[in-house]
C-alpha positions as CSV (number, residue, x, y, z in Angstrom):
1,X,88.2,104.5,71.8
2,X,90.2,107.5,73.2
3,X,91.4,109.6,75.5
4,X,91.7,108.2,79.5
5,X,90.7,104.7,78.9
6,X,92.9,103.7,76.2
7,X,95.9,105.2,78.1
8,X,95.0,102.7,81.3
9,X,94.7,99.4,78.8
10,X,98.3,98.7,79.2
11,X,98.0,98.9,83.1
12,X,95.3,97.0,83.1
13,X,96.5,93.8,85.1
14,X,98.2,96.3,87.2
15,X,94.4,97.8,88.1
16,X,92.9,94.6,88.4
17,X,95.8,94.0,91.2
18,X,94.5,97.2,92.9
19,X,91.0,96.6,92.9
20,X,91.2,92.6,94.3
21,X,93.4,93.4,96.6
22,X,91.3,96.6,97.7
23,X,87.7,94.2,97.5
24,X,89.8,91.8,99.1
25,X,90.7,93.6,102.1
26,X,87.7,95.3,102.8
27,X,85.5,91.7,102.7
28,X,88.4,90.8,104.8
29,X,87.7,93.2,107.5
30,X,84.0,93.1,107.1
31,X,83.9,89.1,107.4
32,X,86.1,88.7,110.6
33,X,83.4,89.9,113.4
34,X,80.8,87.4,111.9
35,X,83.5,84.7,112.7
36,X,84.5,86.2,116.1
37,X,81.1,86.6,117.6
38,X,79.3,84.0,115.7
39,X,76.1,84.2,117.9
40,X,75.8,88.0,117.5
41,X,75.4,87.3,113.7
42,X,73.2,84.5,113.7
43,X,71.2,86.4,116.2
44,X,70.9,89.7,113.3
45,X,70.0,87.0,110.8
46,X,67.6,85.4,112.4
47,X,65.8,89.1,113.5
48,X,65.5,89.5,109.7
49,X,64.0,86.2,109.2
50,X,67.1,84.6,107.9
51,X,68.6,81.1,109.2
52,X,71.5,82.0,111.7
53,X,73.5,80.0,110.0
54,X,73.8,82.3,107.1
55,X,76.1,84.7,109.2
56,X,78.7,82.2,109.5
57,X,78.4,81.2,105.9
58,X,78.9,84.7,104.7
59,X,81.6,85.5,107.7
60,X,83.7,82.5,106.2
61,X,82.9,83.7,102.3
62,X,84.1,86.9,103.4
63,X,87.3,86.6,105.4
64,X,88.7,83.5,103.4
65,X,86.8,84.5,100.3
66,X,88.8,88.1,100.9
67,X,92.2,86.6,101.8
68,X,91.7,84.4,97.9
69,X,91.5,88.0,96.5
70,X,94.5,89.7,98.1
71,X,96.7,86.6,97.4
72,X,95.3,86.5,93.8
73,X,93.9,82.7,94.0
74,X,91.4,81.2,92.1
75,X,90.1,84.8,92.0
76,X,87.0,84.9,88.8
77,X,85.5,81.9,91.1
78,X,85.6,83.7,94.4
79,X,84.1,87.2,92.8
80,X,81.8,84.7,91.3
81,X,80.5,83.9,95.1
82,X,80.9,87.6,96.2
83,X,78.4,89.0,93.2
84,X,76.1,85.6,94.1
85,X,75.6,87.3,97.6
86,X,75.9,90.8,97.0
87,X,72.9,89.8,94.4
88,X,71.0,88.0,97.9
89,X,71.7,91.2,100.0
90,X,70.6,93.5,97.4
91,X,67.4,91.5,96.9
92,X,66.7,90.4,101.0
93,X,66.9,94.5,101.6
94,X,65.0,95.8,98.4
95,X,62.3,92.7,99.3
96,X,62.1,91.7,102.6
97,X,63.0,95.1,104.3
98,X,61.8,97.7,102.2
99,X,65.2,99.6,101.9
100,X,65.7,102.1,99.7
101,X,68.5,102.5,97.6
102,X,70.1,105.5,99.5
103,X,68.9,106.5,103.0
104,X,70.4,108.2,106.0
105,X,67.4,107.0,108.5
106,X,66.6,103.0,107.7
107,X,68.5,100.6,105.5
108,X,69.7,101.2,102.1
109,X,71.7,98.7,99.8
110,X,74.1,101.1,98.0
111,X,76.3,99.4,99.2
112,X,75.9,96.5,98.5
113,X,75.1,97.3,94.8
114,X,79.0,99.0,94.9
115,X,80.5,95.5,96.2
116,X,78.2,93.7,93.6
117,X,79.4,95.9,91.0
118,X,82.9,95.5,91.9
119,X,82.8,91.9,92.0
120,X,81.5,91.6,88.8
121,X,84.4,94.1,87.8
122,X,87.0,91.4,89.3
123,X,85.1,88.3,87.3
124,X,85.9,90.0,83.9
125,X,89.3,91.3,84.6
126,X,89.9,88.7,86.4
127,X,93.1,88.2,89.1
128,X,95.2,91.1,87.0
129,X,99.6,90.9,88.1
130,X,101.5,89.5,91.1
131,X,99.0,86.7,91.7
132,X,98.7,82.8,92.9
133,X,96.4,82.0,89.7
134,X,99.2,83.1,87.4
135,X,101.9,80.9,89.4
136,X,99.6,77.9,88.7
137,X,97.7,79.1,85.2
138,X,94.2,79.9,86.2
């Protein structure tokens, strides 16, 4: 191998950093109005044909779930339940809703397919520098 990528291998851990605490963020921000406004999730679920209770579930994976990531803690678990429902998304929109992959009028699951991509990303590489897992040797 050559060129770009084997320049970045040393700085790997220091891109793993980057991208949990990037993923982590985001979820973060994403995951908060589900725990806010808990009946105006379960109320979108259950539209789809979803149990409402699934909005809280996934509100709580994704604030908590997001804070694990930025503070580097028991991170290949957490992407490990973030690539589980990415996967559900993915599969509820391609089956259930008929979405296509990209679309500007009706729902698409790009997305989604990013953040399950991503996830799996933070699995392998795992929590990367300046993290709680390598304080306690996870």
């Amino acid at each position: 191998m050559s060129g770009l990528l084997e320049i970045l291998l040393p700085y790997t851990g220091y891109l793993a950093l980057l991208l949990r605490v990037v993923v982590g963020a985001t979820l973060m921000i994403h995951g908060y109005p589900k725990l806010k406004s808990p009946d105006q999730g379960a109320n979108w679920m259950k539209s789809m044909g979803m149990p409402g209770s699934t909005a809280l579930l996934a509100g709580i994976l994704e604030f908590f779930g997001g804070l694990f990531l930025v503070v580097g803690l028991i991170v290949p678990v957490i992407a490990l339940f973030f690539a589980i429902q990415f996967l559900s998304i993915v599969l509820m929109k391609k089956i259930k809703m008929k979405a296509e992959y990209v679309s500007t009028s009706k729902p698409s699951y790009e997305i989604d397919v990013t953040y399950l991509l991503l996830s799996l990303v933070v699995v392998v590489l795992g929590s990367g520098v300046l993290a709680i897992d390598k304080l306690i040797g996870f």
